[in-house]
C-alpha positions as CSV (number, residue, x, y, z in Angstrom):
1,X,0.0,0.0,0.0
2,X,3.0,2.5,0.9
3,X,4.3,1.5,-2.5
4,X,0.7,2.8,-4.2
5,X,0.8,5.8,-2.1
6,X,4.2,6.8,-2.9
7,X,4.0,6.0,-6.9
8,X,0.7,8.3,-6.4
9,X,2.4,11.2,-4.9
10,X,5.3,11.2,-7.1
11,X,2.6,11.1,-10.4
12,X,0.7,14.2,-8.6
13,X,4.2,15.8,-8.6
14,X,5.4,15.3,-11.8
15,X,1.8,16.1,-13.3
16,X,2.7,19.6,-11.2
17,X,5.7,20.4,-13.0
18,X,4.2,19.8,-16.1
19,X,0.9,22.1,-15.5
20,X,3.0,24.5,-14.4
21,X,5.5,24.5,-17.8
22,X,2.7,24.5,-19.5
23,X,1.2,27.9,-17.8
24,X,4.4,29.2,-18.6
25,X,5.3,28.7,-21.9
26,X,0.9,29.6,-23.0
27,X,1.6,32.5,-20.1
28,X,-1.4,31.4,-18.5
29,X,-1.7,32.2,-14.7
30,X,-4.0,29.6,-13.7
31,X,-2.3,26.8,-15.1
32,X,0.7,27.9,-13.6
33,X,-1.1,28.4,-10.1
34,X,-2.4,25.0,-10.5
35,X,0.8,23.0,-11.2
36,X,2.4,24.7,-8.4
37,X,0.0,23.8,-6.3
38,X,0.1,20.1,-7.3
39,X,3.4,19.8,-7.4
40,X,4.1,21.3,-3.7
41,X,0.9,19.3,-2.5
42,X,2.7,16.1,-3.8
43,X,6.0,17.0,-2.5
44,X,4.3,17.6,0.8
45,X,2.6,14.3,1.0
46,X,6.2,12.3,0.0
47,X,7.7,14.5,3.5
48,X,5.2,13.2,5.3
49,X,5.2,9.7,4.2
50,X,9.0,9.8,4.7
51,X,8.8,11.1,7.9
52,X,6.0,8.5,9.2
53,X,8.7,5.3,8.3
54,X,11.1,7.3,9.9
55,X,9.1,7.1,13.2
56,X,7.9,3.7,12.7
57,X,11.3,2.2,13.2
């Protein structure tokens, strides 16, 4: 399941970076709001994850 999880935030991250390219290069504001806000959201879910095994051992 952690496996899932982590494959799912990692997507949600790279689907971030591209949104957010993509606002840049059409200059649109929203796209480029959205993608950074997928890409820090995933990032943010990957520190926490990491941080939950850490305290598990």
């Amino acid at each position: 399941m952690t496996v899932a999880r982590t494959m799912r935030n990692k997507a949600q991250t790279l689907k971030g970076k591209v949104t957010e390219e993509l606002g840049r290069v059409t200059g649109s504001r929203r796209l480029k709001r959205q993608g950074r806000t997928d890409r820090v959201s995933g990032s943010l879910k990957q520190a926490a994850e990491k941080a939950g095994r850490a305290f598990r051992r």
